[in-house]
C-alpha positions as CSV (number, residue, x, y, z in Angstrom):
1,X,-91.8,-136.7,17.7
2,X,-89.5,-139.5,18.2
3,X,-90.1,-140.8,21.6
4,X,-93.9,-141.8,23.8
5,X,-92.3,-139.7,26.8
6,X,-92.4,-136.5,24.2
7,X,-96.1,-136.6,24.2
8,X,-97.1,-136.8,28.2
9,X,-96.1,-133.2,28.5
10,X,-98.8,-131.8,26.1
11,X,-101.1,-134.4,27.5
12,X,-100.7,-133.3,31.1
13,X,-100.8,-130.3,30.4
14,X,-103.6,-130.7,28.5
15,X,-105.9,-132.4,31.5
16,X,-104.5,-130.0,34.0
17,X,-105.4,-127.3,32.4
18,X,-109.1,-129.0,33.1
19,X,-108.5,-129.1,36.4
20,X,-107.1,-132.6,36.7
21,X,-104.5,-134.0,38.8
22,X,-102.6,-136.2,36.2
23,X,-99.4,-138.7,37.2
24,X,-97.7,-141.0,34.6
25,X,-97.3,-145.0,34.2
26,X,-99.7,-145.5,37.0
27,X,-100.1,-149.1,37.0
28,X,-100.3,-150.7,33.5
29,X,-101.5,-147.0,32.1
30,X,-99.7,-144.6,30.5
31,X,-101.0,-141.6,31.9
32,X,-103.8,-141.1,34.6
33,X,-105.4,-137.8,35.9
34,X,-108.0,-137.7,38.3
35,X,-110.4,-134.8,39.3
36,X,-112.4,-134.6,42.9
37,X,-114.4,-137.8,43.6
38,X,-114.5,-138.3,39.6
39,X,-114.2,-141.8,37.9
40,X,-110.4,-141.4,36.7
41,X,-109.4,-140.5,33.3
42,X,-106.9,-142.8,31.7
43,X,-104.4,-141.8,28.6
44,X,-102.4,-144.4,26.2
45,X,-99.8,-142.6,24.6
46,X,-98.2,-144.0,21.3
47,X,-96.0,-142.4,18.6
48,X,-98.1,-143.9,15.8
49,X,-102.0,-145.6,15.4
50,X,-102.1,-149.4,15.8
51,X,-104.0,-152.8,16.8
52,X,-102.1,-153.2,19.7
53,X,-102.9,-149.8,21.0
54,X,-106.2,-150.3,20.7
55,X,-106.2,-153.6,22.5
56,X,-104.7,-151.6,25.3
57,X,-107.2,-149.2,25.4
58,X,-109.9,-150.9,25.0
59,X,-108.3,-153.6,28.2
60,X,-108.2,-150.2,29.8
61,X,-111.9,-149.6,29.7
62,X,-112.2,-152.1,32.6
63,X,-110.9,-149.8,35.0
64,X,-113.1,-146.5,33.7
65,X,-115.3,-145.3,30.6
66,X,-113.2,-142.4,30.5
67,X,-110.2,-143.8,27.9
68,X,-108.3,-141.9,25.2
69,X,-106.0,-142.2,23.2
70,X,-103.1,-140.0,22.0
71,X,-100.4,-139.8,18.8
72,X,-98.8,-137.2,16.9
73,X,-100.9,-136.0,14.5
74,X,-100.6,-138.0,11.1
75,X,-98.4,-136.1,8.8
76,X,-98.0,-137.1,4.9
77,X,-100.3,-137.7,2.0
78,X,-102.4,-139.8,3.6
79,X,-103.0,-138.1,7.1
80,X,-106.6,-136.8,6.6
81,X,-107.5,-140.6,5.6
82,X,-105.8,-141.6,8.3
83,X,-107.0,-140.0,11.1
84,X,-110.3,-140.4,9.9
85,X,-110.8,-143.9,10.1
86,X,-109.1,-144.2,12.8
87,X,-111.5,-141.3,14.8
88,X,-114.2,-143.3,13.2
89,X,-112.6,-146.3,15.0
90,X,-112.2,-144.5,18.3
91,X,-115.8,-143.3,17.8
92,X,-117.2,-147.0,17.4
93,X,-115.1,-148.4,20.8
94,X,-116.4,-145.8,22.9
95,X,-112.9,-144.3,23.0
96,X,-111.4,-140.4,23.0
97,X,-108.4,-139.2,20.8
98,X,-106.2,-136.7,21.4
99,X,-104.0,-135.9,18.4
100,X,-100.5,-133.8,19.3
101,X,-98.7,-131.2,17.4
102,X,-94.9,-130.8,16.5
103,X,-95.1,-127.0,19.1
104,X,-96.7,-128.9,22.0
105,X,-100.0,-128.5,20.8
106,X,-103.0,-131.0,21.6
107,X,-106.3,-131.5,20.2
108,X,-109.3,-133.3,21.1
109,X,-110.6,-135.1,18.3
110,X,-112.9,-136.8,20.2
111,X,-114.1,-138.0,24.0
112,X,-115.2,-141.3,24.9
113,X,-118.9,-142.3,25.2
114,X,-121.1,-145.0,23.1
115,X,-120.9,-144.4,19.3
116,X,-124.2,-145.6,17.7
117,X,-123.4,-144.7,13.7
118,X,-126.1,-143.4,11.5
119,X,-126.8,-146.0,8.8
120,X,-126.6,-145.4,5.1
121,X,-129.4,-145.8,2.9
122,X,-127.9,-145.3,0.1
123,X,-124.8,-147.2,1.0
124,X,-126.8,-150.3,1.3
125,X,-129.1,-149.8,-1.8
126,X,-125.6,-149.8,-3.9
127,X,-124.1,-152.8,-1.9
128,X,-127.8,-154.4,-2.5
129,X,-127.7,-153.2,-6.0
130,X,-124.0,-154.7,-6.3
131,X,-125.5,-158.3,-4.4
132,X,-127.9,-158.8,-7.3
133,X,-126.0,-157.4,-10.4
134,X,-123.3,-160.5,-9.4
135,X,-123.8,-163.7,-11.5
136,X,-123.5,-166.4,-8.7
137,X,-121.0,-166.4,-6.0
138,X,-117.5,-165.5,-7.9
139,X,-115.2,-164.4,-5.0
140,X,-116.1,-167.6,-2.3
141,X,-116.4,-164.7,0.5
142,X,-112.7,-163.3,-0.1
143,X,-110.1,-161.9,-2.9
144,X,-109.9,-164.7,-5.3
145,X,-106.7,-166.0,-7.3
146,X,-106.9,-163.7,-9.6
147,X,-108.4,-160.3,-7.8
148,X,-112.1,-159.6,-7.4
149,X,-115.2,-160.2,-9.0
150,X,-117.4,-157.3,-9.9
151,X,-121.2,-157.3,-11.4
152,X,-119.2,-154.3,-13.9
153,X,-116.3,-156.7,-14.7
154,X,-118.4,-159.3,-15.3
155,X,-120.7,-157.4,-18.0
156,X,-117.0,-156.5,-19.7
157,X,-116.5,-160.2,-19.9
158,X,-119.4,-161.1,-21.4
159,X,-119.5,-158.7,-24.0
160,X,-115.7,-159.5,-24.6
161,X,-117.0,-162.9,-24.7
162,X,-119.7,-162.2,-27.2
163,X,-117.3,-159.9,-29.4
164,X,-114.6,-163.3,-29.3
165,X,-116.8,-165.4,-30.6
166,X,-119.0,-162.9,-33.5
167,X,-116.3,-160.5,-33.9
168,X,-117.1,-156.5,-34.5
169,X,-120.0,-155.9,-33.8
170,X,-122.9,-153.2,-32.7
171,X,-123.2,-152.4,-29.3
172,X,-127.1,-152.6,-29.6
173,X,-126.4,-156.4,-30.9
174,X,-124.3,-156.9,-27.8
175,X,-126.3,-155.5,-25.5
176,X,-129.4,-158.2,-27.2
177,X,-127.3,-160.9,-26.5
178,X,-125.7,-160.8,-23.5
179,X,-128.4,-159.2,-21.7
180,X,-126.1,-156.1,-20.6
181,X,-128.1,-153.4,-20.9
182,X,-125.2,-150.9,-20.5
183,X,-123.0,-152.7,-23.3
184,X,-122.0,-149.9,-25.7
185,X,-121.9,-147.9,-22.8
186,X,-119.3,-150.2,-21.3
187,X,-117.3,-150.7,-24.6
188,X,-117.1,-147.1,-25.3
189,X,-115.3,-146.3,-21.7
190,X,-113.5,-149.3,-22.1
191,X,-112.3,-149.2,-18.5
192,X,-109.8,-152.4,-19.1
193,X,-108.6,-151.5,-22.1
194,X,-110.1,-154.7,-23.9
195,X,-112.7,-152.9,-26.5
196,X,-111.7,-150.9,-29.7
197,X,-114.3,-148.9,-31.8
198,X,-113.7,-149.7,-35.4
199,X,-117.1,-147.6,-36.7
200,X,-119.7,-145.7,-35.7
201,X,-121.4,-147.9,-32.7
202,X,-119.1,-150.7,-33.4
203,X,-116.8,-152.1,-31.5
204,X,-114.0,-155.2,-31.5
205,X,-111.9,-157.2,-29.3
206,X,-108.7,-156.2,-28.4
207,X,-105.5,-158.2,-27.2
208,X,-106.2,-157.5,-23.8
209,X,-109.6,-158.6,-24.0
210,X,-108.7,-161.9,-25.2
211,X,-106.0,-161.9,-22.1
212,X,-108.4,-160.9,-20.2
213,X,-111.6,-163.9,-21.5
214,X,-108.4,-166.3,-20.7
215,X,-107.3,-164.8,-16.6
216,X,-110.8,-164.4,-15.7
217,X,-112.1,-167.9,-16.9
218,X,-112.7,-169.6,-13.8
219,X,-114.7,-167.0,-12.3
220,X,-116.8,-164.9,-14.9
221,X,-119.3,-167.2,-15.3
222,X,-119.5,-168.2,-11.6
């Protein structure tokens, strides 16, 4: 769809086929129906998701609770991801979505109502796990200079930082002095490309690690 007007048709017919009566740009909205003595149901129409029509939907929820939205439905590698977050979004505002196919199609992702999401256990024990594995405050609340800090990149820098300074050594002797437990483990997946096994259990510095101890200076040992 190329043009807004494409999508009222689906949409109306859509809500009339719910018994609605349903004009277009009534006032400041897009589209509204209305059923008996019903609070009116109001429709933003836009050919793609974005802040701005959000803003107008949610400015449009001081007229009724009964908002939606509606785009064509996301097409491309990334739709599903899309439209996911973006329900998810709709979800958390109190807002519907209508999604609209390329044959006229419509469906109803979602209606409006209050959202109260489910919290995560386990999402919070691993950001909780994440808060405590950090050594001191390396990212200042945002993306540093260089990218940011994790507890994991920050165990890879102190074993690099251990195998710079001693040289080859055993991942059991690298664990003991750096206090990461999960050294050899660490070396042998070698995730960035900076350790090199040179014997059983033993592992060295590579060029990258030393390019690495030098970029990540001013924040590993934060």
């Amino acid at each position: 769809m190329e043009r807004e007007d494409q999508l009222y048709p689906p949409v109306k017919a859509l809500l009339e086929g719910q018994g609605y009566a349903v004009k277009g740009e009534v006032g400041a909205a897009d589209v509204v129906a209305v059923r008996g003595a019903e609070p009116p149901v109001i429709v933003e129409l836009k050919l793609k998701f974005s802040l701005s029509l959000f803003h107008q939907a949610v400015a449009r929820l001081a007229v009724t609770d009964h908002v939606y939205i509606a785009v064509p439905r996301p097409k491309g590698r990334q739709a599903r991801r899309m439209l996911k977050d973006n329900l998810a979004m709709c979800r958390r505002l109190g807002l519907g979505l209508i999604t609209v196919l390329e044959d006229g199609r419509t469906e109803v992702q979602c209606d409006p109502g209050p959202y109260a999401p489910r919290k995560s256990k386990k999402k919070q024990a691993r950001l909780l796990r994440e808060f405590q594995a950090l050594r001191g405050d390396p990212n200042a609340g945002g993306a540093t200079r260089h990218g940011i800090v994790t507890a994991y990149r920050q165990d890879a820098l102190a074993c690099a930082a251990h195998l710079a300074e001693a040289g080859p050594s055993k991942g059991a002797e690298v664990a003991r002095a750096t206090g990461v437990a999960r050294a050899t483990r660490l070396m042998a997946s070698n995730h960035y490309g900076w350790f090199e096994r040179v014997a059983t259990g033993v592992y060295q510095l590579t060029g990258a690690g030393r390019d690495g101890l030098v970029h990540w200076a001013e924040s590993w040992e934060a």
